[in-house]
Residue frames as a rotation matrix with the C-alpha (Angstrom) as fourth column:
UNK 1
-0.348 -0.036 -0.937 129.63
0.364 -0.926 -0.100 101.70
-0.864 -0.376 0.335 73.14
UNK 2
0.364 0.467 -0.806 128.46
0.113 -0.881 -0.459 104.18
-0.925 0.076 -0.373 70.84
UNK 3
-0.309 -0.940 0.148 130.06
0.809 -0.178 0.560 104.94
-0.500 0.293 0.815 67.93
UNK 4
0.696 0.694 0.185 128.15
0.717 -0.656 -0.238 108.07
-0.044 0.298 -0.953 66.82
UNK 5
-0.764 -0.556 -0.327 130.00
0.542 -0.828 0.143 111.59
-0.350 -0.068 0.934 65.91
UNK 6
0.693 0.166 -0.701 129.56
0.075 -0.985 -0.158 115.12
-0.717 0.057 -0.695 66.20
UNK 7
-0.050 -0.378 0.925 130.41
0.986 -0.167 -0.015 117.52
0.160 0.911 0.381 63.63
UNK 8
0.405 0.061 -0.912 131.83
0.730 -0.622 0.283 120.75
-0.550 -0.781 -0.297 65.21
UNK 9
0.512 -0.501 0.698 133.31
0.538 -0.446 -0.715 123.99
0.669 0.742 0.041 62.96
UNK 10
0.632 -0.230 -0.740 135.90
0.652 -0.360 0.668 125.85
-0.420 -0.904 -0.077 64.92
UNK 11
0.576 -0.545 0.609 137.66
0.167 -0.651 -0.740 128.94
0.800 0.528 -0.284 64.17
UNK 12
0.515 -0.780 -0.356 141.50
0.849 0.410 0.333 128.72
-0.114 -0.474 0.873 64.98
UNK 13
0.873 -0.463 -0.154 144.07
-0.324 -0.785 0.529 131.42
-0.366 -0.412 -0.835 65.67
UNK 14
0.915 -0.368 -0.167 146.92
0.177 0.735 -0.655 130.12
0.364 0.570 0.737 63.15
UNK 15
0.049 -0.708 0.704 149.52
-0.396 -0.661 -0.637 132.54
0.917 -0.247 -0.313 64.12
UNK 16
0.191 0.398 0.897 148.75
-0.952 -0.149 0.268 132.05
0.240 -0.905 0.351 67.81
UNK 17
-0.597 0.152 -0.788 148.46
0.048 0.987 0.154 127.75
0.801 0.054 -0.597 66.93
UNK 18
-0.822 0.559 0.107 145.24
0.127 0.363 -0.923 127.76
-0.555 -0.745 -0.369 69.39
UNK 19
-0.006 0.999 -0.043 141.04
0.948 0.020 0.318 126.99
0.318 -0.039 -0.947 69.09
UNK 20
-0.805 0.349 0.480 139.13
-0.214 -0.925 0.314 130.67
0.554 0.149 0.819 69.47
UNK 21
-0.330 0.756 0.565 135.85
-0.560 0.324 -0.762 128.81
-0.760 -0.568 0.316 70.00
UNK 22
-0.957 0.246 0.151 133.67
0.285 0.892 0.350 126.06
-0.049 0.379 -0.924 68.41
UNK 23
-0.430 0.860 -0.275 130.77
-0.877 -0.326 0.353 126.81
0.214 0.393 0.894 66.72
UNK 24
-0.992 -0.033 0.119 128.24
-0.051 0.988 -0.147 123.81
-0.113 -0.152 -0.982 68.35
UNK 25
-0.180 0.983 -0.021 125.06
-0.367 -0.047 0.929 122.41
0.913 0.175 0.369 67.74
UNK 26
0.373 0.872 0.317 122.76
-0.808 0.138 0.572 120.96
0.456 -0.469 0.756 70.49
UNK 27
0.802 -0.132 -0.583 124.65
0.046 0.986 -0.160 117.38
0.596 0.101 0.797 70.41
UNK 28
0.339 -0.202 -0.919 127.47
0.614 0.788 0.053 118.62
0.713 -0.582 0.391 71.77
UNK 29
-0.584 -0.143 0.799 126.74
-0.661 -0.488 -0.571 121.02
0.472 -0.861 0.190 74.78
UNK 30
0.676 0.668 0.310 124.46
-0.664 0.370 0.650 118.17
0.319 -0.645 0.694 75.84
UNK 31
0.465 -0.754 -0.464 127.84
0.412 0.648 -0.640 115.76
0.783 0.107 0.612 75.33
UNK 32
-0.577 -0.765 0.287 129.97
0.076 -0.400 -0.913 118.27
0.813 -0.505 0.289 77.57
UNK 33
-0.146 0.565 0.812 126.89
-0.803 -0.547 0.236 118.78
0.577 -0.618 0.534 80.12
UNK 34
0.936 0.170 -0.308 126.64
-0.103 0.970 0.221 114.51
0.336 -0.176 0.925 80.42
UNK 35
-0.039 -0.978 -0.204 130.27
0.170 0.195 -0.966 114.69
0.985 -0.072 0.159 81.17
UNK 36
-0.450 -0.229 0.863 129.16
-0.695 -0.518 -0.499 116.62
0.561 -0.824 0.074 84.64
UNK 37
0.731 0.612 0.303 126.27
-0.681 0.681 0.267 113.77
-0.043 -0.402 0.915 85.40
UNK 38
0.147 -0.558 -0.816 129.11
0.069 0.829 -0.555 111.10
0.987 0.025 0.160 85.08
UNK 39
0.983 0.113 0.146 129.93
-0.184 0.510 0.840 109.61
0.021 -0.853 0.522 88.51
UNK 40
0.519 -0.853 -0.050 133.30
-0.797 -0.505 0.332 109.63
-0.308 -0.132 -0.942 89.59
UNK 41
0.225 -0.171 0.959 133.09
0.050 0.985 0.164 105.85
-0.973 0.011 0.230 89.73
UNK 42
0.814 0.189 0.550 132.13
0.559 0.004 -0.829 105.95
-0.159 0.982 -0.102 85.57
UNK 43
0.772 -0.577 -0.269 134.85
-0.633 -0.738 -0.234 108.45
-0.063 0.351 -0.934 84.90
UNK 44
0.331 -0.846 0.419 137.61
-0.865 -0.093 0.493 106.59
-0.378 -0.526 -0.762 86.17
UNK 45
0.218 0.177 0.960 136.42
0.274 0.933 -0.234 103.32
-0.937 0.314 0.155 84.82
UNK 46
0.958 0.249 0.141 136.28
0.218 -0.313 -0.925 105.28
-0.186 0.917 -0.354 81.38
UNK 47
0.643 -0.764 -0.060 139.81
-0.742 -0.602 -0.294 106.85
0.189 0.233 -0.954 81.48
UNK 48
0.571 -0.323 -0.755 141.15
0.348 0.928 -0.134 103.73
0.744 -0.186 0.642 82.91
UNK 49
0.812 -0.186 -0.553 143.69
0.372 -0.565 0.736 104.16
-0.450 -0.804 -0.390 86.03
UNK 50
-0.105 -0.986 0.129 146.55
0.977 -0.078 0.198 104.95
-0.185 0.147 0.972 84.15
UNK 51
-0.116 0.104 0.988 144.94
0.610 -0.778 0.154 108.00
0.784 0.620 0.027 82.71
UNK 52
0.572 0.792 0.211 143.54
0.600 -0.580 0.550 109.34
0.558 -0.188 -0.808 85.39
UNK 53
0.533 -0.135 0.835 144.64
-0.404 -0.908 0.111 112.94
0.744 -0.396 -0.538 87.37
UNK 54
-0.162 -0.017 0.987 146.23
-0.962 -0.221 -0.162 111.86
0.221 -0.975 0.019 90.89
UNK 55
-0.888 -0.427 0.173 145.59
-0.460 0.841 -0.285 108.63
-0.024 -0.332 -0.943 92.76
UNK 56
-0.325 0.898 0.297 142.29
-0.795 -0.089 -0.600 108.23
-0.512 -0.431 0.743 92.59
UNK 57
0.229 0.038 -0.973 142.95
-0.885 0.423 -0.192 105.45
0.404 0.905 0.130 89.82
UNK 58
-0.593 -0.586 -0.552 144.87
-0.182 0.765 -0.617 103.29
0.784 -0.266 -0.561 92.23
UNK 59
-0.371 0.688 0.624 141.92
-0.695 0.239 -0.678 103.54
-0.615 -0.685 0.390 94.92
UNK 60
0.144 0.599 -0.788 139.83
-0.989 0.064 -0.132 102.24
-0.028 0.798 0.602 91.88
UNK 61
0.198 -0.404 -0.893 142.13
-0.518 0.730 -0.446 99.26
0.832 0.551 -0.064 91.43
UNK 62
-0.900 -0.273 0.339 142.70
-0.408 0.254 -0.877 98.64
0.153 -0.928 -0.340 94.91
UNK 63
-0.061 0.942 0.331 138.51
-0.672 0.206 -0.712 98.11
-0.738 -0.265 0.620 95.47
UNK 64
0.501 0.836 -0.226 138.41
-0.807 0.357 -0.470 96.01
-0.312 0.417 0.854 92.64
UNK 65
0.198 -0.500 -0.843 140.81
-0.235 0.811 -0.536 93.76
0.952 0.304 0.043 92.92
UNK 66
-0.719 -0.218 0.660 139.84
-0.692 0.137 -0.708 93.33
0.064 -0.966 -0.250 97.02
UNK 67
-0.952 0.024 0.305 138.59
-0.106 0.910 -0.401 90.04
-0.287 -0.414 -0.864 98.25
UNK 68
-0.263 0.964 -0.034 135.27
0.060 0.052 0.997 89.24
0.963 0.260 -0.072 98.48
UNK 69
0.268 0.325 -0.907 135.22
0.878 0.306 0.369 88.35
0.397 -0.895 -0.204 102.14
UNK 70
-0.746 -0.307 -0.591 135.97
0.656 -0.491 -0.573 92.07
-0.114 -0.815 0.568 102.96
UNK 71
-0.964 0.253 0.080 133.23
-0.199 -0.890 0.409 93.33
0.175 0.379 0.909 101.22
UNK 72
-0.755 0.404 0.517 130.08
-0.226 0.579 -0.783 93.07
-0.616 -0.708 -0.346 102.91
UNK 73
-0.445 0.214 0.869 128.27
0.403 0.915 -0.019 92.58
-0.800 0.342 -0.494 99.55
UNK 74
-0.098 -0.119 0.988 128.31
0.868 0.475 0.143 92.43
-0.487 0.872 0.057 95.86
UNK 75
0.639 0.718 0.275 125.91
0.765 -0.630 -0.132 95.22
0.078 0.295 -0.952 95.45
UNK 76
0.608 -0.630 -0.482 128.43
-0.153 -0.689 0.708 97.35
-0.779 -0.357 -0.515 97.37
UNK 77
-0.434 -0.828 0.356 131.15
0.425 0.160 0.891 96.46
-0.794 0.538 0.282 94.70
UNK 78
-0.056 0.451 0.891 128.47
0.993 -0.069 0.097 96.77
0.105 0.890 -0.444 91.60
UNK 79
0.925 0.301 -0.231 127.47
0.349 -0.914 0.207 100.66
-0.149 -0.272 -0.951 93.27
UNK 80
0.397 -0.815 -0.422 131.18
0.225 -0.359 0.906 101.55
-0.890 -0.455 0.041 93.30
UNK 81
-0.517 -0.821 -0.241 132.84
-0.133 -0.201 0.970 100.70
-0.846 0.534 -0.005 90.25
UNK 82
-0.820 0.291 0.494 130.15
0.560 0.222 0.798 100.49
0.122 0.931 -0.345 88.37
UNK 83
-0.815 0.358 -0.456 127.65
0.310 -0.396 -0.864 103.76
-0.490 -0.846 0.212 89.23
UNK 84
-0.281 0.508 0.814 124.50
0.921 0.380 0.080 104.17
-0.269 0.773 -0.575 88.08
UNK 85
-0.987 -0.005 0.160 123.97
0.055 -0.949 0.309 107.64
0.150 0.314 0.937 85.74
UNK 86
-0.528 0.758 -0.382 121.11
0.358 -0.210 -0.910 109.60
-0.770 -0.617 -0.160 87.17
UNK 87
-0.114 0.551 -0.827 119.57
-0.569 -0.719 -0.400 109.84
-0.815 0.425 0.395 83.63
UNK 88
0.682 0.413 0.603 117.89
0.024 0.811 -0.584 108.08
-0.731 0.413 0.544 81.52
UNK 89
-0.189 -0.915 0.356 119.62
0.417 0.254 0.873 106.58
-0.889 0.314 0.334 78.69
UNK 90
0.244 0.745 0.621 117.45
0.963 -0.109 -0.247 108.39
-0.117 0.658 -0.744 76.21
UNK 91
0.912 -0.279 -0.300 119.18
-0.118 -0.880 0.461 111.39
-0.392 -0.385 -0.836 77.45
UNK 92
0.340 -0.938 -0.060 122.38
0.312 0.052 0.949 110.35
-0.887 -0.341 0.311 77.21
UNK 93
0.813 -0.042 -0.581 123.84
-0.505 -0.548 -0.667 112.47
-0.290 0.835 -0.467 74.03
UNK 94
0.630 -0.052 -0.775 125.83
-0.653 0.505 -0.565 109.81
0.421 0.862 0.284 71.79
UNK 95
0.229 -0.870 -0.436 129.20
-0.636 0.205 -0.744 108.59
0.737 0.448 -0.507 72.63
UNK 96
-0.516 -0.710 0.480 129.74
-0.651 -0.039 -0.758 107.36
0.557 -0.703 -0.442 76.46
UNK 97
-0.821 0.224 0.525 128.41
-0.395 0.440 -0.806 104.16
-0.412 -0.869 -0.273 78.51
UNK 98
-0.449 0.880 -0.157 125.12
-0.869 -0.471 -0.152 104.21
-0.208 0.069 0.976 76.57
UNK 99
0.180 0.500 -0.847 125.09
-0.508 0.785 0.355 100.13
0.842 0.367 0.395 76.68
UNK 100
-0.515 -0.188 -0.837 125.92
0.338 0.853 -0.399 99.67
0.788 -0.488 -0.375 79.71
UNK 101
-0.732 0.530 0.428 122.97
-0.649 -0.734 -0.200 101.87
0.208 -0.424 0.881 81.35
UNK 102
-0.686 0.615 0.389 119.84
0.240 0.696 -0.677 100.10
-0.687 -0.371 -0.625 82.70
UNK 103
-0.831 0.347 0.435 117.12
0.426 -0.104 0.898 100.60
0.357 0.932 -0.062 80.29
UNK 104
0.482 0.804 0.348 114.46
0.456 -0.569 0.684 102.43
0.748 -0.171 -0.641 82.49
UNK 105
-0.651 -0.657 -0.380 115.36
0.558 -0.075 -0.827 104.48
0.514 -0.751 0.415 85.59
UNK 106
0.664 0.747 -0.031 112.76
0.488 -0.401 0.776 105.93
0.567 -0.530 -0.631 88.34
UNK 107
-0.539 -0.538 0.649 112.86
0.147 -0.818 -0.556 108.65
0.830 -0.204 0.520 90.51
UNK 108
-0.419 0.499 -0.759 111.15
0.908 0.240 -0.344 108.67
0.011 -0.833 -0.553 94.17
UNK 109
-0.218 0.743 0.632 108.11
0.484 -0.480 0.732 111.03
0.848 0.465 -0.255 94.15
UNK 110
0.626 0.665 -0.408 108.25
0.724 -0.300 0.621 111.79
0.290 -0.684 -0.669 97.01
UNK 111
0.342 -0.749 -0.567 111.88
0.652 -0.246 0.717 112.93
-0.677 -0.615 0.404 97.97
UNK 112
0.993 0.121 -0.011 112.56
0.038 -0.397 -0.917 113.67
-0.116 0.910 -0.398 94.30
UNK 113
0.371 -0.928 0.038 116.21
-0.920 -0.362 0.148 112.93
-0.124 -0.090 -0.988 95.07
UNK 114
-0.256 -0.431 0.865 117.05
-0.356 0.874 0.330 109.31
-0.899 -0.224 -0.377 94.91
UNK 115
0.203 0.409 -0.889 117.29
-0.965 0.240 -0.110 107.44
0.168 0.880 0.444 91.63
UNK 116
-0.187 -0.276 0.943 116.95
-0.641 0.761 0.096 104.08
-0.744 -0.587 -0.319 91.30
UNK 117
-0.790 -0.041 -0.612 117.10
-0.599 -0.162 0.784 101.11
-0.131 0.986 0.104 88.85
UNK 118
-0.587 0.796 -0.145 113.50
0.631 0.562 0.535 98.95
0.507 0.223 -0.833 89.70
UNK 119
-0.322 0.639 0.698 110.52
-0.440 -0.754 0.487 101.01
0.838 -0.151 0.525 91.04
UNK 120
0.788 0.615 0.012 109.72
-0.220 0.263 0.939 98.72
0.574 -0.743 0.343 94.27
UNK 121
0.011 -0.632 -0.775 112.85
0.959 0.225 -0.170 99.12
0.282 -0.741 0.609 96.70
UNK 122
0.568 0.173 -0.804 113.11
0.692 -0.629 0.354 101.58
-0.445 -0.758 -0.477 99.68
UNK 123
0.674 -0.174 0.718 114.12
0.240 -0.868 -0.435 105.17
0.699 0.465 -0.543 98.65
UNK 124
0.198 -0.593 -0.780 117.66
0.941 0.339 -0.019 105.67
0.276 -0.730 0.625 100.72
UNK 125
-0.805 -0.478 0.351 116.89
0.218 -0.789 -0.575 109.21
0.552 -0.386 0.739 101.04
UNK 126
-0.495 0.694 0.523 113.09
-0.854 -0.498 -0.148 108.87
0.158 -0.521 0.839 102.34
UNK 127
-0.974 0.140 0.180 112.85
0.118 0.984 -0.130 105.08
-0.195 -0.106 -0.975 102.83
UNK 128
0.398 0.916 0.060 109.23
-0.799 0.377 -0.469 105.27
-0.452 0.139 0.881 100.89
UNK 129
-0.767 -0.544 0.341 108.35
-0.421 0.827 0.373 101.98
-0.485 0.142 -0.863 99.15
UNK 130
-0.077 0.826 0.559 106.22
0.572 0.495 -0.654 100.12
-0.817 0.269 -0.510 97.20
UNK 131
-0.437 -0.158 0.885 104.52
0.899 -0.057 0.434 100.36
-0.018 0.986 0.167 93.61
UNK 132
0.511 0.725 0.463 103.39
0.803 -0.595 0.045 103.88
0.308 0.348 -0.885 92.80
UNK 133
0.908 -0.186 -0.376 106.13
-0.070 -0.951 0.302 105.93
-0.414 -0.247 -0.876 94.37
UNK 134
-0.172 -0.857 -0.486 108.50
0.183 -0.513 0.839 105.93
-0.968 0.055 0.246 92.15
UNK 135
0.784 0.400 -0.475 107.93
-0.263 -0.480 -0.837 108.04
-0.562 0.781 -0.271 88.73
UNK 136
0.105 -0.519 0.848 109.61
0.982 0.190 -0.005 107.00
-0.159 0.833 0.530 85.18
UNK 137
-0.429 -0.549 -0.718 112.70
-0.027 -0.786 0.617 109.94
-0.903 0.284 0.322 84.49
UNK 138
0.569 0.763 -0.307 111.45
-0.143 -0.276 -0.950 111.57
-0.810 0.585 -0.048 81.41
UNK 139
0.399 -0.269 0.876 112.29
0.648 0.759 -0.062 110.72
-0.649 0.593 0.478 77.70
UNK 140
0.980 -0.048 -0.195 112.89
-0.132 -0.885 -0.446 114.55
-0.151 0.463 -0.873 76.84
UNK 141
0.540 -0.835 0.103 116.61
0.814 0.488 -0.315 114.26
0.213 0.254 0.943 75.59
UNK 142
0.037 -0.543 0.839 119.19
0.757 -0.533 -0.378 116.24
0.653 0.649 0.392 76.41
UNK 143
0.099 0.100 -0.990 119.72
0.682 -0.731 -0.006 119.80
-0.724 -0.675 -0.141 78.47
UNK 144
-0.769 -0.414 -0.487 119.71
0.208 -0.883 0.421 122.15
-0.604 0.223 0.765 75.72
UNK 145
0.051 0.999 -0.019 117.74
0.164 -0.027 -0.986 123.47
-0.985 0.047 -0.165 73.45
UNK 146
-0.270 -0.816 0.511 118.10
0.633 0.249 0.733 122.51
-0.725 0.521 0.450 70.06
UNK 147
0.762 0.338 0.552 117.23
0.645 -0.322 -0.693 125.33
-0.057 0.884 -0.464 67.86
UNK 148
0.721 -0.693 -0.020 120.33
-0.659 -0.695 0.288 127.72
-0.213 -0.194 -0.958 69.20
UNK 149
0.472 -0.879 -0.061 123.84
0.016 0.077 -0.997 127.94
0.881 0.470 0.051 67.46
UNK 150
0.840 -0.474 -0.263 126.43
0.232 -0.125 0.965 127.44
-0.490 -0.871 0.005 70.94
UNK 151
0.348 -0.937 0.028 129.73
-0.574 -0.237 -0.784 129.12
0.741 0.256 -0.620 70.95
UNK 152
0.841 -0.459 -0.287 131.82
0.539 0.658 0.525 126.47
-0.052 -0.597 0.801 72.98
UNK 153
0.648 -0.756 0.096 135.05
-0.761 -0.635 0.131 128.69
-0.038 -0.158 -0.987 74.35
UNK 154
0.203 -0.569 -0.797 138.57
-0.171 0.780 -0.601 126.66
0.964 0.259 0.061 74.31
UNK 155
-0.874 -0.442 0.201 138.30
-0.367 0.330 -0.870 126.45
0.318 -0.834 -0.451 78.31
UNK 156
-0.889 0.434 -0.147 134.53
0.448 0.755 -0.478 125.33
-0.097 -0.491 -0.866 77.88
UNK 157
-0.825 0.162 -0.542 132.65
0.216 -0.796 -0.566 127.88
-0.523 -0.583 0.622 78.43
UNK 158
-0.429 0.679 0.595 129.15
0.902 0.286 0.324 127.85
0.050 0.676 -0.735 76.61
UNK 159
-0.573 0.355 -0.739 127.28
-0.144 -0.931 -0.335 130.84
-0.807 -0.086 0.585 75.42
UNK 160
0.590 0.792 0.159 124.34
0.369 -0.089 -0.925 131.38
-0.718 0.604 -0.345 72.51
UNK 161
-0.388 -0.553 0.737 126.14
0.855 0.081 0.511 131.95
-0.343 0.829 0.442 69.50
UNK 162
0.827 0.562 -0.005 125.71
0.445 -0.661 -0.605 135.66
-0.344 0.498 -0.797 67.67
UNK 163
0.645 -0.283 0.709 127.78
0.524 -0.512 -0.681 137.71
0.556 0.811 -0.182 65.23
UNK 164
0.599 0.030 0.800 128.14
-0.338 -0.896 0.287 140.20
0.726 -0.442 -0.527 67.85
UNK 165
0.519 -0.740 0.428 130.03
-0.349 0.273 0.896 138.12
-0.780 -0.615 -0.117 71.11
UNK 166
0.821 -0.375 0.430 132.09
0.563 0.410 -0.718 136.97
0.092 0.831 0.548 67.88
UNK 167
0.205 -0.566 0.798 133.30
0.657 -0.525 -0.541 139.95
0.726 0.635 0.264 66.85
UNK 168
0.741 0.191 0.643 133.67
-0.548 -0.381 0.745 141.04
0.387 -0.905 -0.177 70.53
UNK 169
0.845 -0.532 0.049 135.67
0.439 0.743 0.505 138.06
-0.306 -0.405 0.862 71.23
UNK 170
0.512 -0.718 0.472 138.16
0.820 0.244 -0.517 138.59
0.256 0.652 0.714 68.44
UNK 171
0.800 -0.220 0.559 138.36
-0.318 -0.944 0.084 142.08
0.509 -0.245 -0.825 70.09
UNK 172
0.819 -0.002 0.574 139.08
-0.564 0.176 0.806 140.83
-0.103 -0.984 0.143 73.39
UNK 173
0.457 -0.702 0.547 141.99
0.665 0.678 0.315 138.14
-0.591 0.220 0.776 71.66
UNK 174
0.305 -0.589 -0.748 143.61
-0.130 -0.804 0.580 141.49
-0.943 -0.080 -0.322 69.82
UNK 175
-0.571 -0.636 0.519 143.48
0.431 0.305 0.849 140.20
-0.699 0.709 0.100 66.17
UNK 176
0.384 0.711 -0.589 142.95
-0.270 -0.523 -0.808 142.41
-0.883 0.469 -0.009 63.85
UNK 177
-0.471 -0.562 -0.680 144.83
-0.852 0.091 0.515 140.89
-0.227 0.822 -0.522 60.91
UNK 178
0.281 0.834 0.475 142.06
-0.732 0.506 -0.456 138.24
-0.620 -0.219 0.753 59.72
UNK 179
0.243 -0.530 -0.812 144.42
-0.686 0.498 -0.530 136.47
0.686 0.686 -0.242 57.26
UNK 180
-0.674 -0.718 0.175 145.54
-0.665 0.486 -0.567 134.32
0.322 -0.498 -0.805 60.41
UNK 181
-0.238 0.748 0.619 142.29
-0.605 0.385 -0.697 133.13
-0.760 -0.540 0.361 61.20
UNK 182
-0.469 0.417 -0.779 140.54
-0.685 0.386 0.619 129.63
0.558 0.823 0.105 59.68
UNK 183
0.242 0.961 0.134 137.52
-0.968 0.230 0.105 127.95
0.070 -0.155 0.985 59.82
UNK 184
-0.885 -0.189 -0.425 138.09
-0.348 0.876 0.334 124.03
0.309 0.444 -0.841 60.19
UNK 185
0.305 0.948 0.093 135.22
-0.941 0.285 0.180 121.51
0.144 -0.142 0.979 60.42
UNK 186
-0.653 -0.736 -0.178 136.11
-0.536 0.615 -0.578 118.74
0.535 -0.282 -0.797 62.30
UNK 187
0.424 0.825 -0.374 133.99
-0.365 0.533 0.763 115.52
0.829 -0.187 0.527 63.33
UNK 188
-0.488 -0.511 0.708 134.39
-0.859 0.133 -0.495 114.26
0.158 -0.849 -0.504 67.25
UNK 189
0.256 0.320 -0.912 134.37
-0.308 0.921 0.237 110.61
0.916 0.220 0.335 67.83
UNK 190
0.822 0.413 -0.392 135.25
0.036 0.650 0.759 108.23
0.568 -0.638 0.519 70.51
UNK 191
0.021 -0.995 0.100 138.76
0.885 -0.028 -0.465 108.94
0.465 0.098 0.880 70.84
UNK 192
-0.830 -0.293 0.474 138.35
0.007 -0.856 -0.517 112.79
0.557 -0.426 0.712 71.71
UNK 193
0.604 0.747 0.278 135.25
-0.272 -0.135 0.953 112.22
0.749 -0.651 0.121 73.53
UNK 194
0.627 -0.490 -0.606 137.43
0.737 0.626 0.255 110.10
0.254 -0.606 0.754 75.91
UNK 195
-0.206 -0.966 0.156 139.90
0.847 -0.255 -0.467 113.10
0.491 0.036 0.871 75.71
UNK 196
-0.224 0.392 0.892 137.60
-0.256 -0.907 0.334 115.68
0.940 -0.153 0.304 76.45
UNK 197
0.656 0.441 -0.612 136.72
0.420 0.461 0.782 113.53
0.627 -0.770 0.117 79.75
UNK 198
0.494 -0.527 -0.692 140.25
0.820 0.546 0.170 113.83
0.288 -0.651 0.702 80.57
UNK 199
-0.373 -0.716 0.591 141.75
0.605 -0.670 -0.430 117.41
0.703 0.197 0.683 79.60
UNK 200
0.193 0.371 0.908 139.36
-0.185 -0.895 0.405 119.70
0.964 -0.246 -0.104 81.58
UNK 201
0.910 -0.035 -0.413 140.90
0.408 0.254 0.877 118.10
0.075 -0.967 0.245 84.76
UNK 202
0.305 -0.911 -0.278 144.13
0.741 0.043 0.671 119.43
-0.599 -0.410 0.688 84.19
UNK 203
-0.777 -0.414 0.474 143.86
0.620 -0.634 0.462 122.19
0.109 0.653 0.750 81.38
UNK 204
-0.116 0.568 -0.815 142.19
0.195 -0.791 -0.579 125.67
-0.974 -0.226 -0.019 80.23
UNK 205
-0.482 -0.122 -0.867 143.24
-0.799 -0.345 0.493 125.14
-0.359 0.931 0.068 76.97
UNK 206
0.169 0.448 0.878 140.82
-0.165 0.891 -0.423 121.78
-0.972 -0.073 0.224 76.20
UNK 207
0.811 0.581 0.075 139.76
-0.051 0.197 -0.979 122.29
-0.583 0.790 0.190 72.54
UNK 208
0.603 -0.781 -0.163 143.33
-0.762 -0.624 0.171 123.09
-0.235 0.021 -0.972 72.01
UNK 209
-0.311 -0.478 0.821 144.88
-0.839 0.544 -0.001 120.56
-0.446 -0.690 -0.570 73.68
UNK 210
-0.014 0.034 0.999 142.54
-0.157 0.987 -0.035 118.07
-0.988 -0.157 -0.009 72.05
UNK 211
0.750 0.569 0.339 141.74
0.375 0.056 -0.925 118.59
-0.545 0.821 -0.171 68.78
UNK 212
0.634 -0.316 -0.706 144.62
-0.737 -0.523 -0.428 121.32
-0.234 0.791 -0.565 67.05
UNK 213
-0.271 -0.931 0.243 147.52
-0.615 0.362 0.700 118.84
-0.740 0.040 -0.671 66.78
UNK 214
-0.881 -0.450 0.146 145.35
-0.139 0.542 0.829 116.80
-0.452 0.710 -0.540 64.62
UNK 215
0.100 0.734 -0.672 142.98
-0.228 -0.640 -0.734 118.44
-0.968 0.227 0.103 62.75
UNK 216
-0.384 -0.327 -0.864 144.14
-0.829 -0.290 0.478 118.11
-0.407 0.899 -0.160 59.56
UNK 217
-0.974 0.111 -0.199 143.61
0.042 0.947 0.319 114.42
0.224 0.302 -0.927 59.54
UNK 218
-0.816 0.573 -0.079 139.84
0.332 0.353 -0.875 114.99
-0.473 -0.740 -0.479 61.29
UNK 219
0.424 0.895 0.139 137.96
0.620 -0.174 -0.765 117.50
-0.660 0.410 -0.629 58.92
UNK 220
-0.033 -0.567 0.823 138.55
0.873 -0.417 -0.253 120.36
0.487 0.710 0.509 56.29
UNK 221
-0.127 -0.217 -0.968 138.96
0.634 -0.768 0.090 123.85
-0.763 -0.603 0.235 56.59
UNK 222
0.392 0.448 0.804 137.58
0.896 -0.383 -0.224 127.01
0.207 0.808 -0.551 54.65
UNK 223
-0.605 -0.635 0.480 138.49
0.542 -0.771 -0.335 130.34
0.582 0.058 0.811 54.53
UNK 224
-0.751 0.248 -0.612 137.80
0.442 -0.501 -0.744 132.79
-0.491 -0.829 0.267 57.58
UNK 225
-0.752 0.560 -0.347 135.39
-0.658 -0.599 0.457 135.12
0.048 0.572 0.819 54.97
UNK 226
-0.665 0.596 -0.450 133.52
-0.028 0.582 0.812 132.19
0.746 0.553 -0.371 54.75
UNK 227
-0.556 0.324 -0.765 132.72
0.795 0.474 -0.378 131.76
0.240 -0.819 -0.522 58.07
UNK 228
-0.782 -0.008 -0.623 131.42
0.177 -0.961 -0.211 135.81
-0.598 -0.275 0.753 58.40
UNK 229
-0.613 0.605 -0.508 129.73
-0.624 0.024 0.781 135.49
0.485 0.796 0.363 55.23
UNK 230
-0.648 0.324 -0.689 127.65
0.180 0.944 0.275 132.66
0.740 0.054 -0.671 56.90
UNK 231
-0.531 0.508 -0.678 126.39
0.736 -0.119 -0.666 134.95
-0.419 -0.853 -0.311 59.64
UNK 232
-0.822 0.130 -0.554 125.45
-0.391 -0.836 0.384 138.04
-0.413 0.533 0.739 57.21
């Protein structure tokens, strides 16, 4: 796997002991946006079953620890617990799977809906075939655009980053005593990437949830002025 990191700044509510929002770059709203292209199969495999929400862990284990002779074949096993991400691995923004991906992936020109991982087998949503109908997924990285600052909300929520929905927010959260507020800068690795997979199934509070308890150990932290002064 990966071992790349992001390097997020979030301004916290001390008083409060929650995440406001996360100042992000490009890296990771494309990280949280790859989290939706994951296959359920890939999710589960990632969290393992113990982690995961509900039963859907023990299906997991059940299929992959069934015979051979009930399955009518291999492929069917390999498609299941092991699904293939409808995007190229060039795309894939640092942290998750990104060696165990196929190293080219096509798309069927005609249907534009099937992906697949050689270019000469029957398209299972418009059975075309043969060489020339199936186009090479592009090499453009990513789903965002990287020149924009992202506010990242603590239930997710992505927006363009400006002074203004800032100081709107802070409205909207009722704090007018700014002595409670700090900046931390805080680097996200393999560990909370894995968390982040796991929290937005079962929380609103994510950034919270993953990151405040141990912050201290992850990055530093500056004074709220600073962080104002940086938009001015």
């Amino acid at each position: 796997m990966a071992t790349s990191k992001v390097s997020l700044k979030f301004l916290i509510d001390k008083k409060g002991h929650k995440v406001i929002f996360a100042e992000a770059g490009k890296d990771f709203v494309d990280f949280l946006l790859y989290l939706l292209n994951l296959p359920l199969g890939t999710v589960i495999r990632l969290l393992t079953e113990q982690d995961m929400v509900g039963c859907l862990g023990n299906l997991y284990k059940s299929f992959n620890e069934l015979d051979e002779s009930y399955i009518r074949t291999s492929q069917i096993r390999e498609s299941i617990l092991k699904p293939t991400v409808s995007i190229s691995p060039t795309e894939i923004p640092l942290l998750l799977l990104s060696d165990e991906l196929p190293s080219k992936l096509y798309r069927c020109q005609y249907c534009n809906k099937n992906v697949a991982k050689e270019p000469n087998v029957a398209c299972s949503s418009c059975s075309a075939r043969g060489h020339g109908r199936w186009n090479v997924l592009s090499n453009e990285k990513g789903f965002v655009k990287g020149v924009v600052t992202y506010m990242v909300m603590d239930n997710l929520e992505v927006s363009p980053m400006s002074s203004i929905s800032s100081i709107t927010l802070l409205n909207q959260f009722k704090i007018q005593d700014l002595s409670v507020l700090e900046e931390r800068v805080v680097d996200l690795g393999m560990d909370e990437a894995l968390k982040l997979l796991k929290e937005p199934l079962q929380s609103n509070t994510v950034l919270t949830r993953v990151f405040l308890g141990t912050m201290k150990k992850l990055g530093c932290y500056k004074c709220v002025f600073v962080f104002f002064k940086a938009w001015n």
